[in-house]
N, C-alpha and C positions, 0 to 999 in steps of 0.2 A: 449099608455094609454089604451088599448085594456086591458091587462092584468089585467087591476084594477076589475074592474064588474067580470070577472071571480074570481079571489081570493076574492072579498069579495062572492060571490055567494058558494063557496069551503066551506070558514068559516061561513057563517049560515049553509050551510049542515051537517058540521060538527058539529059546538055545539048542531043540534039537535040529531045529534047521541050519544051526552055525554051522556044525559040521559039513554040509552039503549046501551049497546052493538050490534053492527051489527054482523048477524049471518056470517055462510058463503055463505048461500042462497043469504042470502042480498048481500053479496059482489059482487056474481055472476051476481044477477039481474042487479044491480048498473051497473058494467062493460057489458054485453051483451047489457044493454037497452040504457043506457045517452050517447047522443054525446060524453060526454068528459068522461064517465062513468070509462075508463081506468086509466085514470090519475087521477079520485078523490080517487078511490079503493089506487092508490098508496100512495097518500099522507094521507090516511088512516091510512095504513100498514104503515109509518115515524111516523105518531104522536102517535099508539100503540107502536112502536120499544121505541122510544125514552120516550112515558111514563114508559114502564116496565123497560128501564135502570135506570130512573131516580128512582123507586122504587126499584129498587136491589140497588141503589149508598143511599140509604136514611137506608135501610135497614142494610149495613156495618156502614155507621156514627152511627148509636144506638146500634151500637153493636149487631145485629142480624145475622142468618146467610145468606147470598145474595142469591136467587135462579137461579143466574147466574153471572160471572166475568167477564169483559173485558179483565182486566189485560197486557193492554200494544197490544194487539191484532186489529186489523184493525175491525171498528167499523162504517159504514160509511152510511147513510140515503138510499143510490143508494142498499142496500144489500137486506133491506127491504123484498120485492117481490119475489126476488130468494129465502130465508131465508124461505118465508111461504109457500110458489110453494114447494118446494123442504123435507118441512115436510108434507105435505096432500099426495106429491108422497109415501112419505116411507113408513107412515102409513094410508094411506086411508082406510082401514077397520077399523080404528078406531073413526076415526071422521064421525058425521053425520052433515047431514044439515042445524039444526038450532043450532049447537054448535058455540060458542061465536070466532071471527077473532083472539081475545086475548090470548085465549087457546092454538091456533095453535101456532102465534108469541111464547109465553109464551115458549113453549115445542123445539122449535126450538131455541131460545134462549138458552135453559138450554140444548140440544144437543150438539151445535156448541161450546157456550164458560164455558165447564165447569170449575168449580173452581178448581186451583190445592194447596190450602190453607187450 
């Protein structure tokens, strides 16, 4: 029962982040500083992942064009962290520090599953 008080302590961190996007400063601070600081940055980075799908999957229903596909490709929460590590490596002179966790996700996203439609 351990795990309860933690997840809800996750989900008010979290919805007070709805209101502002975390930068990546913030994400840094978050992880270097909070006990659990590692693991809340990650479950961060799932609930960006999985909102920008869900806005690309809402974006094809209206008929718009998606700013990234799935398309039958491995899609999977545990990707998250590599996905966003792995676009700050490629272009890190182009991101700054208080640029938006979403941006990065966002672009990493539109890298890995582009549309072939």
């Amino acid at each position: 029962m351990r795990a309860a008080p933690a997840l809800l302590a996750l989900v008010l961190l979290l919805a007070a982040w709805t209101a502002q996007a975390m930068s990546i400063r913030e994400m840094r601070t978050l992880e270097a500083n909070e006990k659990d600081g590692k693991a809340y940055a990650s479950y961060y980075l799932v609930g960006v992942m999985e909102g920008l799908r869900e806005a690309s999957d809402t974006a094809l229903r209206n008929g718009q064009k998606a700013p990234f596909c799935i398309e039958g490709r491995r899609f999977e929460p545990t990707m998250a962290r590599s996905l966003y590590q792995s676009e700050l490596s490629r272009h890190a002179d182009s991101y700054e520090a208080d640029m938006p966790v979403q941006l990065v996700v966002k672009a990493a996203l539109q890298s890995s599953y582009r549309c072939t439609h």
